[in-house]
C-alpha positions in Angstrom: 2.6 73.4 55.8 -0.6 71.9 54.0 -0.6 69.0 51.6 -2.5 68.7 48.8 -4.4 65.5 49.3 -6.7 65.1 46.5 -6.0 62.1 44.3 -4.7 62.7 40.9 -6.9 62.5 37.9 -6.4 59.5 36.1 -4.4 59.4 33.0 -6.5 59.2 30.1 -5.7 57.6 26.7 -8.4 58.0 24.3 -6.9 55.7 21.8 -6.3 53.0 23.9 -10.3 53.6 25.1 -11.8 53.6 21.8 -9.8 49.8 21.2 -10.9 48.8 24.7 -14.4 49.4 23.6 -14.4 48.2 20.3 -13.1 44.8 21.4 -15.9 45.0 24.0 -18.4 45.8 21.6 -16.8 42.9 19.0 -16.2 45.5 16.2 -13.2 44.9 14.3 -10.9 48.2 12.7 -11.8 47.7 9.4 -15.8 48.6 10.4 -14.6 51.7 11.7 -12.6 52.3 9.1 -15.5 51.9 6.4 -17.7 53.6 8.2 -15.2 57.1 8.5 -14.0 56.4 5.4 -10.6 55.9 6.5 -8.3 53.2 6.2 -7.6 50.2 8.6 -3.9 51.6 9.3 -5.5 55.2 10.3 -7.8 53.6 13.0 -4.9 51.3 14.6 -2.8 54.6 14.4 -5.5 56.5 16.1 -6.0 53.7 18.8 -2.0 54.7 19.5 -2.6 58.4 19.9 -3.2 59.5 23.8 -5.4 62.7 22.5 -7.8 62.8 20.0 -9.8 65.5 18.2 -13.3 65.6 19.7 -14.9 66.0 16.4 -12.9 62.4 15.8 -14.0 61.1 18.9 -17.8 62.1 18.0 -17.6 60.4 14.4 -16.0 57.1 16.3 -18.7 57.2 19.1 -21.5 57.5 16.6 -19.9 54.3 14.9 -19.4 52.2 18.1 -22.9 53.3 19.3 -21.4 54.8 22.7 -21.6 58.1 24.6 -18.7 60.3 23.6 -17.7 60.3 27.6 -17.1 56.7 27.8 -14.4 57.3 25.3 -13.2 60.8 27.1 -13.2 59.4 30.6 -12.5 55.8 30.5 -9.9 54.8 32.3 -8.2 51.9 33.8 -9.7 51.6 37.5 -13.4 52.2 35.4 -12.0 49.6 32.6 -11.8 47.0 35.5 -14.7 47.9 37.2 -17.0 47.3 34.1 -15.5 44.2 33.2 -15.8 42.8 37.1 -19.2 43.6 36.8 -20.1 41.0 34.1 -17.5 38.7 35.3 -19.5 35.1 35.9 -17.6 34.2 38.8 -18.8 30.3 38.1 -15.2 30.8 36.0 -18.0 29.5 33.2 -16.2 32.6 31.3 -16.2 36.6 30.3 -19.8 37.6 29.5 -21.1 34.7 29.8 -24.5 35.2 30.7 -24.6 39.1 30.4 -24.3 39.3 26.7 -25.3 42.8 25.6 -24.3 43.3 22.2 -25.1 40.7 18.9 -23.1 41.4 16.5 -26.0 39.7 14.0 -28.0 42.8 14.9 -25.2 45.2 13.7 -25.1 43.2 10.6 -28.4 43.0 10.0 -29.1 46.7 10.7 -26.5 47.1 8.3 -27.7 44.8 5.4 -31.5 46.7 6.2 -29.6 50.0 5.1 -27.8 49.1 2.3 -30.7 47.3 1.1 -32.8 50.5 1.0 -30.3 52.4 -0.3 -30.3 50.1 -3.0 -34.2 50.4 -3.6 -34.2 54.1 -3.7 -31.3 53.8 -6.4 -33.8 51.5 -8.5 -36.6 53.8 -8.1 -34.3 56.8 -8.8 -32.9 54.6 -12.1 -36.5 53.8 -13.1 -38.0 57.4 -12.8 -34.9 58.7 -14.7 -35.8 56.0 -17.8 -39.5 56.7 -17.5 -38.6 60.1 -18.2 -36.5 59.7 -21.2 -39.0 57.5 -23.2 
C-alpha cells in the first residue's frame, strides 16, 4: 500500500494577499479604490474574498506595482519568509534599513500625472477658443 507523500499545496487567499501587500507597500484602500474606480468598501470586501477574478487581480497588481503571481501565489510560509528577510535583527525595527518603497515617490509620480493631464486640458481649452474667435 503506497502513500501519497507530497506535501499539500498551500492554501491560497488572494484577498488576504493583496492587503498583505498593500500594507507592505504602505498603500491605504482608498488609493486602490480611486484608482479602479471603486469604492473603499468594495476593496475591504475584496481583501475578504479567498478567490478573485484574474482580470481583478491584474487591475489591483497594475495599481500596487506587483507581479500578478505575487498576489496568486503568496502564501503564509512565503509571507514569513519575505518579511524575515528584511527583519534587522539589531530589534532596531521592521524595515529598518531595507526600505524599498517611498511613498513620496508614489505621490509625486502621481502629482507629475495629474499635472500633465491638467496641461493638455489647457491646451485642449485654448485651441478650442482660438478656434471660435
Amino acid at each position: 500500500m503506497e502513500t501519497n507523500t507530497a506535501a499539500p499545496s498551500p492554501k491560497v487567499h488572494h484577498g488576504r494577499n493583496i492587503k498583505r501587500l498593500r500594507e507592505m507597500l504602505g498603500v491605504k484602500q482608498e488609493f486602490i479604490a480611486n484608482e479602479l474606480n471603486m469604492t473603499q468598501q468594495a476593496i475591504s470586501k475584496l481583501e475578504q474574498k479567498e478567490k478573485i477574478e484574474d482580470e481583478i487581480l491584474e487591475r489591483v497588481s497594475k495599481v500596487l506595482n506587483i507581479p500578478l503571481d505575487a498576489i496568486k501565489n503568496l502564501n503564509e510560509e512565503a509571507t514569513t519568509n519575505y518579511i524575515n528577510t528584511f527583519y534587522n535583527n539589531q530589534g532596531n525595527g521592521f524595515f529598518a534599513n531595507n526600505v524599498t518603497f517611498n511613498p513620496i515617490d508614489k505621490i509625486v509620480d502621481l502629482y507629475e500625472r495629474l499635472l500633465a493631464a491638467e496641461k493638455d486640458k489647457v491646451a485642449m481649452l485654448e485651441k478650442l477658443l482660438e478656434g471660435k474667435k
